[in-house]
C-alpha positions as CSV (number, residue, x, y, z in Angstrom):
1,X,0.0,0.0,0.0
2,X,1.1,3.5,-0.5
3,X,-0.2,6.2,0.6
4,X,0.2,10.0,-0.5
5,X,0.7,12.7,2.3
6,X,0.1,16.3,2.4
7,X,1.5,18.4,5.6
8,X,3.4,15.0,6.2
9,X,6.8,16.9,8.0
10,X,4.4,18.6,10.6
11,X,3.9,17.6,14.4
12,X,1.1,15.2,13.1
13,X,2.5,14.1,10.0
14,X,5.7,13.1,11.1
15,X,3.6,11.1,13.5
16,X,1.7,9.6,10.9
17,X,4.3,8.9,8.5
18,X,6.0,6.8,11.7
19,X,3.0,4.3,12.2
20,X,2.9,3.7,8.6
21,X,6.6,2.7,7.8
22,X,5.8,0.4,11.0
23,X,3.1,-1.3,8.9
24,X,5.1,-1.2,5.7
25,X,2.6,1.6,4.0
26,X,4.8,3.3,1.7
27,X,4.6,7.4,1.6
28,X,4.7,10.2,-0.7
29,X,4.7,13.5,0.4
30,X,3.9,16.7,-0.9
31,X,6.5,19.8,-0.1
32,X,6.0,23.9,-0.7
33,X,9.7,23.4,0.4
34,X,12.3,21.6,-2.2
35,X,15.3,21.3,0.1
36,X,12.5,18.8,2.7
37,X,12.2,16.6,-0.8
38,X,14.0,12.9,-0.5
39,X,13.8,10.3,-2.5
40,X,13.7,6.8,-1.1
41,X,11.5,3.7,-1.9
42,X,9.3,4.5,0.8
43,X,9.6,7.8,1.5
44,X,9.3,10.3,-1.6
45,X,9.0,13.7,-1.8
46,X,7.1,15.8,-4.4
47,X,6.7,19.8,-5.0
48,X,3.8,21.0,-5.4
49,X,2.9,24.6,-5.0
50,X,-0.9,25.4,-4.4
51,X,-0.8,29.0,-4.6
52,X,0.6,29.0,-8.5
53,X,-1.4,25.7,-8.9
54,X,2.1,23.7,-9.5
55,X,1.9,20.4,-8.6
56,X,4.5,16.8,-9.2
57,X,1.6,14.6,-11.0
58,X,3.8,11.6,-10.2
59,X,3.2,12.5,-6.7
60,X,-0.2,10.0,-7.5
61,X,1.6,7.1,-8.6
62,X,0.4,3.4,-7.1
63,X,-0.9,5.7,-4.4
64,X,-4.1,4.0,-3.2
65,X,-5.2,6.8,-0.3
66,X,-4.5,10.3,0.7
67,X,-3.9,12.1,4.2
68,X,-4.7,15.7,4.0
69,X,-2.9,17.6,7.1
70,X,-2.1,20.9,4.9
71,X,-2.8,24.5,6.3
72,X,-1.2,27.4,7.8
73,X,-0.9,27.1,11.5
74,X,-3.9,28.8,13.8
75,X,-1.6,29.9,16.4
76,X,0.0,32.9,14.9
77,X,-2.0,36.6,15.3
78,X,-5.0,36.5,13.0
79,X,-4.5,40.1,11.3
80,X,-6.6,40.2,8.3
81,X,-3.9,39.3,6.1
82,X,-2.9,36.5,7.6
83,X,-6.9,35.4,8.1
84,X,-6.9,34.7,4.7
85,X,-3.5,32.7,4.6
86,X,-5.3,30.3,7.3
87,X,-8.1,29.8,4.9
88,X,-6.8,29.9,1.7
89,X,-3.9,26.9,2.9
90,X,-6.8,24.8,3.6
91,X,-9.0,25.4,0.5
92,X,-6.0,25.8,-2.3
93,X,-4.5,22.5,-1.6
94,X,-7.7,20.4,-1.4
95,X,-8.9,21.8,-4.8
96,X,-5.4,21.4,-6.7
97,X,-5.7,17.5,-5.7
98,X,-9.2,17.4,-7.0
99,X,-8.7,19.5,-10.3
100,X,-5.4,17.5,-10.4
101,X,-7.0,14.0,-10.0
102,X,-9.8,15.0,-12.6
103,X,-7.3,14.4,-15.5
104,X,-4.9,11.8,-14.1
105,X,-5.0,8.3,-14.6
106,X,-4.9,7.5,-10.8
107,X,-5.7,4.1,-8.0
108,X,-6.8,6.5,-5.3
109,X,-9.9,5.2,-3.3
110,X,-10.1,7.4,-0.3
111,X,-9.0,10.7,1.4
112,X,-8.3,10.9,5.1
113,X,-9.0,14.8,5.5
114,X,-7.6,16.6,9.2
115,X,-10.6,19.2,10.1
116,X,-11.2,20.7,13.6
117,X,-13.4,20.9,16.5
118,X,-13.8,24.4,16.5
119,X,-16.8,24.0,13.8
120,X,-19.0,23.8,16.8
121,X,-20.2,26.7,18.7
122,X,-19.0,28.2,21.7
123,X,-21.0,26.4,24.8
124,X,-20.6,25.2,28.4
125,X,-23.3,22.8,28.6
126,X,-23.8,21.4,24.3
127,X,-22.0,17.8,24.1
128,X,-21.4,18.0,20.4
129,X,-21.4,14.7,18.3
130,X,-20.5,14.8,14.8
131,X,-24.2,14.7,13.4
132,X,-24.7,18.2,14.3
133,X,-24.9,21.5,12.2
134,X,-23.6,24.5,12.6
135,X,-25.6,26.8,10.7
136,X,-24.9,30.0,12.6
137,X,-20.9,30.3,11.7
138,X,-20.8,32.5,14.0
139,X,-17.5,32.5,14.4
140,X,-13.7,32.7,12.0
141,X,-12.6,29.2,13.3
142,X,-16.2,27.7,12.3
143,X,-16.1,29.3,9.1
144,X,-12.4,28.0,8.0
145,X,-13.3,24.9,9.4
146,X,-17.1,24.6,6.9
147,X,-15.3,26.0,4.2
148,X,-12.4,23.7,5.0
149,X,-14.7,20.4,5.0
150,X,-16.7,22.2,2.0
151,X,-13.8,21.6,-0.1
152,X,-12.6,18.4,0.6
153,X,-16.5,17.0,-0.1
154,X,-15.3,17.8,-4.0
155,X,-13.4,14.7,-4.0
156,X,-17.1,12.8,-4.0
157,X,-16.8,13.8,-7.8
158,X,-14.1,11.3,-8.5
159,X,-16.2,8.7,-6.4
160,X,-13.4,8.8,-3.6
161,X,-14.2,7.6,0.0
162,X,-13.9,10.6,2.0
163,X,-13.1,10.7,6.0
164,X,-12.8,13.5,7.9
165,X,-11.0,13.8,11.3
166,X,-12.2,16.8,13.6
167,X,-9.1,17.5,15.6
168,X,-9.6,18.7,18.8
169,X,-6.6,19.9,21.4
170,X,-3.8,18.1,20.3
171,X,-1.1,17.5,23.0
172,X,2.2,16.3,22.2
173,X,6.1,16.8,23.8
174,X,7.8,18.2,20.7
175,X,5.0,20.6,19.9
176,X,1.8,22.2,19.7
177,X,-0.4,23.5,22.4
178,X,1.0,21.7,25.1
179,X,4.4,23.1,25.1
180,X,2.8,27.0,25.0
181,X,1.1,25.7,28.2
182,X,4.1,24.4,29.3
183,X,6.2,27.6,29.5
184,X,4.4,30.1,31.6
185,X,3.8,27.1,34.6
186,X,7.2,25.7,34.3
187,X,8.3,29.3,36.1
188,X,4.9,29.2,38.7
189,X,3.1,31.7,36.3
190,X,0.3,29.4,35.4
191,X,-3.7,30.4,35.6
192,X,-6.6,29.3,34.3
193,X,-7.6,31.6,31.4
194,X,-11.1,33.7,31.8
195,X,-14.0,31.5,34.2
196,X,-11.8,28.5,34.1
197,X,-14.9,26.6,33.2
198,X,-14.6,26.3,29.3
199,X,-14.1,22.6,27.5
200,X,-10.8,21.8,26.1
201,X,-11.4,18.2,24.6
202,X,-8.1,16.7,23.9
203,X,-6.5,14.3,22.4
204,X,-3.0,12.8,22.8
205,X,-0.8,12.8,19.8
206,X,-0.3,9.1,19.6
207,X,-3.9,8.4,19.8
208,X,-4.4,11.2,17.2
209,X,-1.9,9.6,14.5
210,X,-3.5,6.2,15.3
211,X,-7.5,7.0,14.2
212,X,-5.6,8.3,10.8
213,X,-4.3,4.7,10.5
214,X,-7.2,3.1,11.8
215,X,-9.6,5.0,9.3
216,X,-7.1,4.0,6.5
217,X,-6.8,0.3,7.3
218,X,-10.3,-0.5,8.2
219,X,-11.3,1.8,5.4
220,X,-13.8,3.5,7.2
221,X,-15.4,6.7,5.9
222,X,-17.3,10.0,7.3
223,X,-16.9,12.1,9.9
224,X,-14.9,11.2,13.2
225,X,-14.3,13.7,16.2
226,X,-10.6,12.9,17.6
227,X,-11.1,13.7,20.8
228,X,-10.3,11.5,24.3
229,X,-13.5,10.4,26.0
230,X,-12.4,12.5,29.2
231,X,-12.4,16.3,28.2
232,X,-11.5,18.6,30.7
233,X,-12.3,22.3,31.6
234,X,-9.6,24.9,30.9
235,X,-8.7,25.2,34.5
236,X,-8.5,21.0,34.8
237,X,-6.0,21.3,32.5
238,X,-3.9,24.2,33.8
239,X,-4.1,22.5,37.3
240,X,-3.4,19.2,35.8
241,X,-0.1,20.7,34.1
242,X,0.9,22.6,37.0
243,X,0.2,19.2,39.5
244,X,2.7,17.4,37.3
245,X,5.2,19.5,36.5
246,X,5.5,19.8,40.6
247,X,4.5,24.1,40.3
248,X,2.5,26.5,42.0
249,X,-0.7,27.4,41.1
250,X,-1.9,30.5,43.1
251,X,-2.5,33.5,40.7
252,X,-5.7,34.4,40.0
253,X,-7.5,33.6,36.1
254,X,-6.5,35.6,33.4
255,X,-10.3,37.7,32.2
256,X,-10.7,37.6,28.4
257,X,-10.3,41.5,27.9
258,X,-6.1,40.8,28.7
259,X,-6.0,38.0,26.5
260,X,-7.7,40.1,24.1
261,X,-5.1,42.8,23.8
262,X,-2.4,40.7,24.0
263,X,-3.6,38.3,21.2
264,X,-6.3,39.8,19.3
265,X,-9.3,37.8,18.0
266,X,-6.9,34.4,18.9
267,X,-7.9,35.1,22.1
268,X,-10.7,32.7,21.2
269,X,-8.7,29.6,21.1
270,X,-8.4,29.8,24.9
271,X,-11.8,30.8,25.6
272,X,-13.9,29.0,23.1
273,X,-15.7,26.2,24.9
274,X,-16.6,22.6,23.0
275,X,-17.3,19.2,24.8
276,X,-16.7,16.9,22.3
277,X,-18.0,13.0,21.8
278,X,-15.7,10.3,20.9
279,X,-18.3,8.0,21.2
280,X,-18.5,7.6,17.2
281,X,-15.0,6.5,16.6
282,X,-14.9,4.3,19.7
283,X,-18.1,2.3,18.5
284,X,-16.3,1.8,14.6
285,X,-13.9,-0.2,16.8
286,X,-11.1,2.5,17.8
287,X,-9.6,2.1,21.0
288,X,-7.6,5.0,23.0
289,X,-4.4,4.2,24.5
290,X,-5.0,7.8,26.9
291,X,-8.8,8.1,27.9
292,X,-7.7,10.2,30.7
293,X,-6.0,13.5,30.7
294,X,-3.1,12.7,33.8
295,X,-1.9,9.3,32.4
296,X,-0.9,11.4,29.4
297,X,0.3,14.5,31.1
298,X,2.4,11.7,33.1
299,X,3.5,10.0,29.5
300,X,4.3,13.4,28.0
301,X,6.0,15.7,31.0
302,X,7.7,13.2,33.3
């Protein structure tokens, strides 16, 4: 099997790209950058370039699935500009595959898509599963995210399976949002951002990489939350971090307005609330290695 990666030299990619050498899956990968491109039997590189439309066709060669990870990173200050940079890396990628696959001779019977939690809205009290529909958009991360997933339903055109994964808070030890958390506690400057009492539903990287594979081997297709099954308010977490990394905890939150100057609209990644189901992937036959949040803190910071 081989399969064709976009985004593969990421925090989740690389992840990815690990579990499926371990299962003898071959990989190409797709590159804005020529200096990441190698050339090995199971690791090959390929330019592509989605802004000018340029794109390596051989890049779809005995490839039988794709992983779609490609986009501009959230956590950078969303000026205008740069707004459209997070959308447009979603969007420009997804349609140069599709327009690309339209007039190649190609094997490809599914696409593995990463999209994000944050298409649900803002609550405290909402459990969200993936049937439901946000029609109110009422906010810039639920917008990327339905244009995002608006895309990648083109490849239906080319009667290609299509998953999609609905990333939630990703925690990892080389990366990510983890590591930000990380910084402030590790000198005893660590709070709890606005009423504490927001979801963060989170997943650990390894489980993360893992529903990729298992959606790939056991061909399954649709739309998967990958979340734990234990999420955890914002100041759980924050406590939870601080509790294992042995610091104090004693400063008061941090309100919203202070986040909001410091960060602009970003501000809304740490106040944005969304309980999140697993329950989907678990009854396709997915089982998490971390269901709870402090075996994985404990995996990841000791």
């Amino acid at each position: 099997m081989r399969v064709l990666i976009t985004g593969a030299t990421g925090l989740v990619g690389q992840e990815i790209v690990k579990l499926c050498h371990a299962q003898n899956i071959k990989v190409n990968f797709l590159t804005t950058s020529k200096s990441k491109l190698e050339k090995s039997e199971n690791y090959q590189g390929f330019f592509w370039q989605p802004q000018t439309k340029e794109i390596d066709l051989d890049c779809f060669k005995n490839v039988d699935a794709i992983i779609n990870l490609a986009g501009a990173t959230i956590s950078k200050r969303w000026t205008s500009s740069y707004k459209k940079v997070i959308l447009s890396s979603r969007k420009q990628g997804v349609e140069l595959l599709i327009d690309s696959l339209k007039n190649t001779t190609h094997q490809i019977e599914q696409v593995i898509s990463a999209s994000a939690i944050g298409l649900y809205l803002d609550s405290l009290t909402n459990y969200y599963s993936e049937d439901f529909k946000n029609e109110q958009r009422n906010s810039f991360l639920s917008e990327v995210v339905y244009q995002w997933e608006a895309a990648v339903d083109g490849f239906s055109e080319l009667n290609i399976e299509i998953t999609k994964i609905r990333i939630g808070l990703v925690l990892a030890n080389n990366g990510g949002a983890l590591q930000e958390m990380v910084k402030p506690i590790k000198f005893g400057l660590g709070a709890a951002f606005g009423s504490g009492k927001q979801w963060q539903s989170w997943i650990h990287l390894e489980d993360l990489a893992q529903i990729f594979m298992f959606t790939l081997l056991e061909k399954k297709g649709g739309v998967f939350n990958a979340v734990a099954p234990n999420p955890v308010t914002n100041y759980q977490l924050t406590k939870a971090i601080a509790t294992t990394m042995e610091r104090p905890m004693f400063l008061p939150n941090i309100p919203k307005v202070v986040m909001q100057l410091v960060l602009g609209e970003m501000h809304a990644l740490l106040f944005e609330s969304q309980r999140v189901s697993s329950k989907k992937i678990e009854d396709a036959g997915f089982s998490f290695k971390f269901h709870h949040l402090q075996p994985a803190l404990d995996y990841l910071l000791k």
